[in-house]
N, C-alpha and C positions, 0 to 999 in steps of 0.2 A: 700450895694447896689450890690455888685457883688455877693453876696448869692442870692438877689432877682433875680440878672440876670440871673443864672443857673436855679435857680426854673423857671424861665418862658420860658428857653429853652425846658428842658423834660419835663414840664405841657403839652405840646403835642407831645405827644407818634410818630402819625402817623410821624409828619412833622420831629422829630426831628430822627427821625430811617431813614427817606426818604435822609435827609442832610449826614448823616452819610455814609449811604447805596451808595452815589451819590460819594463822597469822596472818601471813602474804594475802588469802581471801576475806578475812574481815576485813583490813586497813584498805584494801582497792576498795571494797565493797562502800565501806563507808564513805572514804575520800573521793569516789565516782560519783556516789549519788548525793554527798552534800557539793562538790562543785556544780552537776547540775543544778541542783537546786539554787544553789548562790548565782550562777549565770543567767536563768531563767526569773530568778526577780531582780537581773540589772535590766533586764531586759524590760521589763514592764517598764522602765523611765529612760530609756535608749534614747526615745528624742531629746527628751531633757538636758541628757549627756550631749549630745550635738552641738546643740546651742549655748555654745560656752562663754558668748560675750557678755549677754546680759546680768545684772545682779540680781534680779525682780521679777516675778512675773506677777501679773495681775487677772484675773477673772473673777468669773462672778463669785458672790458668795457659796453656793451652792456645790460648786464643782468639789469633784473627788478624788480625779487621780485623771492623767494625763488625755485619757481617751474619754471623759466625758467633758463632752462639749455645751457648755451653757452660753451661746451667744451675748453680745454685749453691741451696746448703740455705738455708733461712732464717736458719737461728742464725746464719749468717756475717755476717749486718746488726749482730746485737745483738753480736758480737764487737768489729766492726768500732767500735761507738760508744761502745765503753770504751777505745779507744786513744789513748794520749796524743795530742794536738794536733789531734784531730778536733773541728771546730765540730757538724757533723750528719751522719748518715749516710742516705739512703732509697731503698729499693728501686726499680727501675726494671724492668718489663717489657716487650721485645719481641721479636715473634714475626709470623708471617705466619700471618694465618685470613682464609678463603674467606668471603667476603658472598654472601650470596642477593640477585639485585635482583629486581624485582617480574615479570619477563618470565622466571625463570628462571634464566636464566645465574648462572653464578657468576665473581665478583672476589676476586681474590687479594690483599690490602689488609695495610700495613704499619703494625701493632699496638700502640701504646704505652698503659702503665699506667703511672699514676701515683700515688706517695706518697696514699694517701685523707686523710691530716691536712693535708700541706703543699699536693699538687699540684705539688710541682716537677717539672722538665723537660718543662711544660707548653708547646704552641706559641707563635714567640717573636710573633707579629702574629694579632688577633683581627681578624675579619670583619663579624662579627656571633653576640651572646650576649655571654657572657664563662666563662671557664676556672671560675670558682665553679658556675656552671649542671652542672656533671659530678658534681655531689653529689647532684643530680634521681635519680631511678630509670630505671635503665636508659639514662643519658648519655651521647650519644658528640660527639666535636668532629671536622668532616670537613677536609680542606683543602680550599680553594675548585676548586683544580685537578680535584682530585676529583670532587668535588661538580659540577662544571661537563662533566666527562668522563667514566670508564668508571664512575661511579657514577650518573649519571645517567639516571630514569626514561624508557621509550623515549615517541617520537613519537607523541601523541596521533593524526596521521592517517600515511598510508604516505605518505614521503617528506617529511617534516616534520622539524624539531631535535627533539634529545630534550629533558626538561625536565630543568635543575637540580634538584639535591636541594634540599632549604631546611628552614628550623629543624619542626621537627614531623613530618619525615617516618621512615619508618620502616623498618629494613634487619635482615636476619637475618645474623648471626658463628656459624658453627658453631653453626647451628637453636638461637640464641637471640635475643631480641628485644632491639632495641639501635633505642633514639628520638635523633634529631639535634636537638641541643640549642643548636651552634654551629657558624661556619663559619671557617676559619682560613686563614692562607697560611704558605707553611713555603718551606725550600727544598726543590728536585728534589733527589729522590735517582738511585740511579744506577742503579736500576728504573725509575723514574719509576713505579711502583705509587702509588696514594690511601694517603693517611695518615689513621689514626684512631685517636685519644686519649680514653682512659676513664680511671677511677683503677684502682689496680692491683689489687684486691678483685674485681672486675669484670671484667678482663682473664683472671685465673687462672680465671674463672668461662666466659669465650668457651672457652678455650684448650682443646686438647683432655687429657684428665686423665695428668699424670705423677706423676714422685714429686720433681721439683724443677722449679722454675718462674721461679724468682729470675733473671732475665739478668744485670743488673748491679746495682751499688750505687755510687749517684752520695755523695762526699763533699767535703764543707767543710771548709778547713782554717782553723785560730782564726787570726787578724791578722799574730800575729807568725811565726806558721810556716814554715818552709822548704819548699816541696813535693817537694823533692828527696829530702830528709830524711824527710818525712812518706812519702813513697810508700816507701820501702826499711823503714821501719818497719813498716808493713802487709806490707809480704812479708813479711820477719822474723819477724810472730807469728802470721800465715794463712793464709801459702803460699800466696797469694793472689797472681794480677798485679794490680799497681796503677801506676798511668799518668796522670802530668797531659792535662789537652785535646790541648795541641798535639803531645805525643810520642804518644796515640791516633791523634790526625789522619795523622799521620807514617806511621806504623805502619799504617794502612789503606790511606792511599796508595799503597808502598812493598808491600805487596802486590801489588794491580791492579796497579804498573807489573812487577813480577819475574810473575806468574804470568799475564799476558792477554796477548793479542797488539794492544794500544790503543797502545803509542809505536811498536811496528814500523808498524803502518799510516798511522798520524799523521808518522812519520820519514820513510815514504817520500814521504808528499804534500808534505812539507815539503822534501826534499831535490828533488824534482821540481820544484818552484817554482824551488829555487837553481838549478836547472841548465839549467831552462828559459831563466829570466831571462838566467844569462851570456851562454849560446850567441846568444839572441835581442839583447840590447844591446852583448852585446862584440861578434858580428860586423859589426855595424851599424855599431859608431861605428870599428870599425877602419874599414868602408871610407868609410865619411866621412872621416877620416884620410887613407886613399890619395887619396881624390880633391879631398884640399886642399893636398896635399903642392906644388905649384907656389907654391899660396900662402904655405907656407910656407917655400919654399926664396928667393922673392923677400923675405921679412923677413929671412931668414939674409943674404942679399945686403945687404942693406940696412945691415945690422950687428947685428941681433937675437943675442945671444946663447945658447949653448943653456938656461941656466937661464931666460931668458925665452919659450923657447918650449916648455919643460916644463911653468911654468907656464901657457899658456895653454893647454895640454893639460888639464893636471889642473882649471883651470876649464870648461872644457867638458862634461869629464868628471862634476866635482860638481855641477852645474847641473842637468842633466839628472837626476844622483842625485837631487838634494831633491826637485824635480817629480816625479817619476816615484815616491820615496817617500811624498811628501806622498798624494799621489791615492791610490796602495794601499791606506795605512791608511786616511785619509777614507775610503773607499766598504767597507773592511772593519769598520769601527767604528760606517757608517751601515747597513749590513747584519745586522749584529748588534745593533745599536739598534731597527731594526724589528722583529725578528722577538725581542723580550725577553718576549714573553707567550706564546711556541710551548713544545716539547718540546727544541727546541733548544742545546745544553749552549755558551756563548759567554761567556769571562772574558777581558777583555783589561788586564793590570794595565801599569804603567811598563814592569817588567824586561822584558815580551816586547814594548815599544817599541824599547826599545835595543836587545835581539837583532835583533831585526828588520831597525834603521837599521843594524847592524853589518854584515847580511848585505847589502844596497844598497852599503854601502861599499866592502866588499868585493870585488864586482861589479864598481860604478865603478873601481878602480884597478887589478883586472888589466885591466879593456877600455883605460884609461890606458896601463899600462904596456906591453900589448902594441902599443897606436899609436905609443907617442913613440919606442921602438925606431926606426923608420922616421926620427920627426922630425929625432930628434938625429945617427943618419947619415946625413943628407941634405946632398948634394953642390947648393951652391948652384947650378952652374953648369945644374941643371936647369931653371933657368928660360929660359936662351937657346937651349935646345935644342925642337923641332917638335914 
């Protein structure tokens, strides 16, 4: 019976490519615009992810999410490193300063200083150079993206590429002279603005002059330590926030989603997709349905059962699901695999596989359920009738 049932699915070509076809464009549909979306809020804590040594970050109480910068005094470092269960403590600067390129224009570039002794929360992949080279005079480390794009020297003739930056060349930070010493890759942030790391001596020296400069203070917590523990201790005695990685990450996230308009727009492409998909496969396969219904009021005759011709519903139904989900994501997975060197934000992890398959599922068994209505009241004697 289930051999019959496939045969009378693709016995029509049109309907059964149209079910398919209707499928195939919800499940891209969806799984395209929810992995942007998922890419696009890892992106809002991209530095975050860079800096993978620290346990802790600390700033002010105030701060929100990654790019709001609430300055801190210094002595709050030296506090910070006489606390119990602290392995190290070191300052961390960043801030957005305008680059001068050689044609003029100005770049708005996202500013990291670091630790001058350690270099921590240094770029996590070098390019070319290496992170010690930033002890040089006047060192900067660019990302390659950068360095490949809006930092890039224009077109030696009209209508020509512009030329990459490259080690030795030479950029103005708030009319000071800053030489490239390295090229790095980082992740996109969620500007996608050039990243550029100096030590942090050097940064407070770009930056334009305040009376606190300190963004954050990245810490290490000794072996045995608790972080949970360790972070409520630092508030405790500096009134200070302090945050492991992933409740930062959280926390930036969790922003951008309450105060942007990125899931209502992403919600609705996403819901569009679902809704596309139904109307387009459930109407389809109902009239496929109707128009099989002879054949299946002759197995009713026959003696078929109705839970036998439930089930060959619901295989009809699934069949077409799998195909029709298989190919969505293929071609959303190969579309986002091609374009992995663009500006384009694209993360497709398991969990929005199974959302994904969930919403196909879904699909497939109300278009099920609203055919087999038909099947199961179906008066055998319609087959002898004209």
């Amino acid at each position: 019976m289930n051999l019959i049932a496939l045969k009378m699915l693709v016995g029509d070509r049109a309907k059964y490519l149209g079910i398919i076809l209707g499928l195939t464009f919800a499940s891209l549909l969806i799984t395209q615009q929810a992995a942007i979306f998922v890419g696009l809020m890892a992106r809002t804590y991209g530095s975050i992810t860079d800096l993978g040594l620290p346990d802790i970050w600390v700033m002010d109480a105030k701060v929100q999410f990654i790019d709001d910068i609430k300055p801190l005094q210094d002595t709050q470092l030296f506090r910070l490193r006489g606390i119990t269960g602290v392995e190290w403590a070191v300052p961390l600067y960043k801030g957005l300063l305008k680059a001068r390129l050689e044609n003029g224009n100005f770049q708005t570039c996202n500013v990291f200083g670091l630790d001058d002794a350690t270099l921590i929360g240094g770029p996590p992949e070098m390019v070319e150079g290496a992170i010690a080279d930033l002890r040089r005079a006047e060192g900067i480390i660019v990302d390659i993206d950068g360095a490949q794009g809006k930092l890039a020297k224009p077109a030696p003739a009209e209508g020509g590429k512009p030329v990459p930056l490259k080690i030795g060349d030479v950029l103005e930070l708030n009319d000071h002279r800053a030489t490239v010493v390295g090229l790095c890759r980082v992740t996109h942030t969620f500007q996608s603005q050039p990243v550029v790391y100096t030590t942090y001596s050097r940064a407070t020296l770009f930056a334009p002059r305040e009376r606190k400069l300190l963004s954050f203070i990245l810490v290490k917590a000794r072996p045995s330590q608790d972080l949970d523990e360790l972070c409520a201790r630092i508030r405790r005695v500096t009134g200070l926030a302090a945050w492991t990685r992933q409740e930062f990450k959280d926390m930036t996230m969790q922003y951008f989603m309450k105060y942007t308009g990125i899931p209502i727009n992403f919600g609705i492409a996403v819901a569009l997709g679902f809704i596309v998909g139904t109307a387009i496969a459930g109407q389809t396969f109902y009239n496929f349905t109707l128009d099989n219904l002879r054949h299946f009021g002759a197995l009713k005759a026959m003696g078929a059962s109705s839970w036998t011709l439930l089930r060959m519903v619901l295989l009809q139904s699934l069949s077409v699901g799998v195909i029709g989900y298989g190919l969505g994501v293929g071609i959303a997975a190969a579309l986002g695999y091609s374009l992995r060197r663009t500006e384009l934000a694209f993360r497709l992890p398991w969990q929005l596989l199974l959302i994904s398959g969930a919403a196909i599922l879904f699909i497939c068994l109300s278009a099920a359920f609203l055919s087999v209505r038909k099947v199961l009241k179906l008066d055998p004697a319609i087959v002898f009738k004209g």
